[in-house]
C-alpha positions in Angstrom: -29.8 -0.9 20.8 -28.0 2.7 21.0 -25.8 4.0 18.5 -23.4 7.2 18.7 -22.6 7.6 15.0 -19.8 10.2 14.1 -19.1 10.7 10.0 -15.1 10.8 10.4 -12.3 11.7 8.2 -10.6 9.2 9.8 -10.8 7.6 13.1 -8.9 4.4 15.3 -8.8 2.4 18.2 -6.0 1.2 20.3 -5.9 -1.6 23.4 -2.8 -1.6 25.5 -0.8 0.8 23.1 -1.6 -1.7 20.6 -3.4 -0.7 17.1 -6.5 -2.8 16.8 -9.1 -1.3 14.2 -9.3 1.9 11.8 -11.3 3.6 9.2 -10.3 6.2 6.7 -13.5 8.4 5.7 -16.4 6.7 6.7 -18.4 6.2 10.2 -16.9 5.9 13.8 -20.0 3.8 15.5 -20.4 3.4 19.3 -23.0 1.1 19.9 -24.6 -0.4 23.0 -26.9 -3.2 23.5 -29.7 -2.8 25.9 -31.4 -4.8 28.5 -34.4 -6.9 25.9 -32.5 -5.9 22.9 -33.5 -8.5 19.7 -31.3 -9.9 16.4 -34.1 -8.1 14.8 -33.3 -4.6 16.2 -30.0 -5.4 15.4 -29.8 -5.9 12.3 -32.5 -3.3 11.6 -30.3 -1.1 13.0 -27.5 -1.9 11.1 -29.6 -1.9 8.0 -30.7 2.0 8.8 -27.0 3.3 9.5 -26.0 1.7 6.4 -28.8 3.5 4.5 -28.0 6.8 6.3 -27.6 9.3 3.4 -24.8 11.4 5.1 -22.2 11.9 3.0 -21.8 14.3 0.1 -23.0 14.2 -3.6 -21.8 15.8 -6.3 -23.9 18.9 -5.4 -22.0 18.8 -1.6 -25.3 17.7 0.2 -25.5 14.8 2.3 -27.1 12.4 -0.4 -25.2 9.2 0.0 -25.0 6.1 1.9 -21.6 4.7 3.4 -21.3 2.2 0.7 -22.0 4.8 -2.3 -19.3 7.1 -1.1 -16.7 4.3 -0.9 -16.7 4.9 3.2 -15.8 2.3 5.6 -16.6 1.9 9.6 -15.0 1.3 12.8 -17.4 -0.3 15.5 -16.5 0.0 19.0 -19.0 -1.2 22.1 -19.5 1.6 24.4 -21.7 0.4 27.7 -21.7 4.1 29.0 -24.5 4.8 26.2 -26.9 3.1 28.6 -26.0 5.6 30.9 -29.2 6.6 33.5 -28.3 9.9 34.7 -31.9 10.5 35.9 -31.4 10.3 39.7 -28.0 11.7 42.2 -24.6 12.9 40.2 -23.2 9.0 39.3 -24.8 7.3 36.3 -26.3 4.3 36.7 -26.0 1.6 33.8 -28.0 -1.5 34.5 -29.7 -0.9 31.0 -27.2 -2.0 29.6 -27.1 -5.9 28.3 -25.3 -8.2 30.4 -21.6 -8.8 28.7 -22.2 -12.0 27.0 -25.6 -10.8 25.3 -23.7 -7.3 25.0 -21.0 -9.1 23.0 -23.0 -11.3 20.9 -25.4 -8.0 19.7 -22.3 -6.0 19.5 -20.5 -8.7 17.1 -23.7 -9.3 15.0 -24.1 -5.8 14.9 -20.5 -5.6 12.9 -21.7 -8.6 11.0 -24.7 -7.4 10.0 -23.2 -3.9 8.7 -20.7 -5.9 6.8 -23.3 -7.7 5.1 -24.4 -4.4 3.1 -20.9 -4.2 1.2 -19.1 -2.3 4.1 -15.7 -2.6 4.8 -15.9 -2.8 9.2 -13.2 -3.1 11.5 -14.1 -3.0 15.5 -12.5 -2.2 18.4 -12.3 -4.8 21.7 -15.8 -5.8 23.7 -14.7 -4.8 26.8 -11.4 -3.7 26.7 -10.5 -0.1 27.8 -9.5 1.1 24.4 -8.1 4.5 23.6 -10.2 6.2 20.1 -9.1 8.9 18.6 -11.0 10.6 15.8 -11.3 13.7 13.8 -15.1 14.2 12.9 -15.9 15.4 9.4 -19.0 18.3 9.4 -19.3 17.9 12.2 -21.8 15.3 11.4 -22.7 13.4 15.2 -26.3 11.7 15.1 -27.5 9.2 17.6 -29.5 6.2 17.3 -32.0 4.2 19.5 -34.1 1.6 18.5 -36.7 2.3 21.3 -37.4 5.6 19.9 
C-alpha cells in the first residue's frame, strides 16, 4: 500500500463539478493499493498515519497525532502512485491492484482510519476527480508498506 500524505489547511475533491468530500486542517491522503497488498498492511497503515505526530504542540513542533490536534482527513485513491517509471518516457502501472481489490483496500483503508476517532471523508474510486488543496508547512511525506 502507498500513501502520499499532505498536512493541509484545508483541502477538497470534486466529480463532475460536483462537491464530494473535504477536510478543514487535517491530512489530504492519496493512497494506492498494490499488486499482493493485505487487510493487514492496511490497516497497519492506517494505524501508522493516524499515529503520525505531525502537527503542532504548544511549543510549535510537530508533536501531535491527527486526532489530538482535532484534524480531520480526506482520502482519495490515486492509481498513478504505482507508477513504474523505470523503463522508456510513459509510466507503466501494472503494480497497481486490479480495481475491485483496489476499491475494497482503498474503502477499508478509510474505514480503518475512521476507526482511531477521525473524522474521514473520501473522494470517488475511480472517478476523475478535481482536488484542490493548500498544504500547511509544507509538510508532504510518503508512505509504502514495502519499505
Amino acid at each position: 500500500m502507498r500513501a502520499l500524505i499532505q498536512r493541509v489547511t484545508r483541502a477538497s475533491v470534486e466529480v463532475a463539478g460536483r462537491p464530494i468530500g473535504e477536510t478543514g486542517p487535517g491530512l489530504l491522503i492519496f493512497i494506492c493499493a498494490m499488486q499482493g497488498d493485505s487487510e493487514a498492511e492496511v490497516t497497519r497503515l492506517a494505524g501508522k498515519i493516524a499515529r503520525l505526530r505531525i502537527f503542532a504542540d504548544d511549543q510549535g513542533r510537530m508533536n501531535r497525532p491527527l486526532a489530538d490536534a482535532g484534524a480531520s482527513a480526506l482520502v482519495v485513491s490515486q492509481f498513478t502512485l504505482a507508477a513504474d517509471t523505470s523503463r522508456g518516457n510513459r509510466p507503466g502501472f501494472s503494480d497497481a491492484a486490479p480495481p475491485e481489490q483496489g476499491r475494497a483496500l482503498y474503502e477499508q483503508f478509510a474505514s480503518d482510519l475512521a476507526s482511531h476517532g477521525i473524522h474521514v471523508d473520501t473522494g470517488e474510486f475511480g472517478a476523475d476527480m478535481q482536488v484542490s488543496l493548500v498544504n500547511d508547512g509544507p509538510v508532504t511525506i510518503w508512505m509504502d508498506t514495502r519499505s
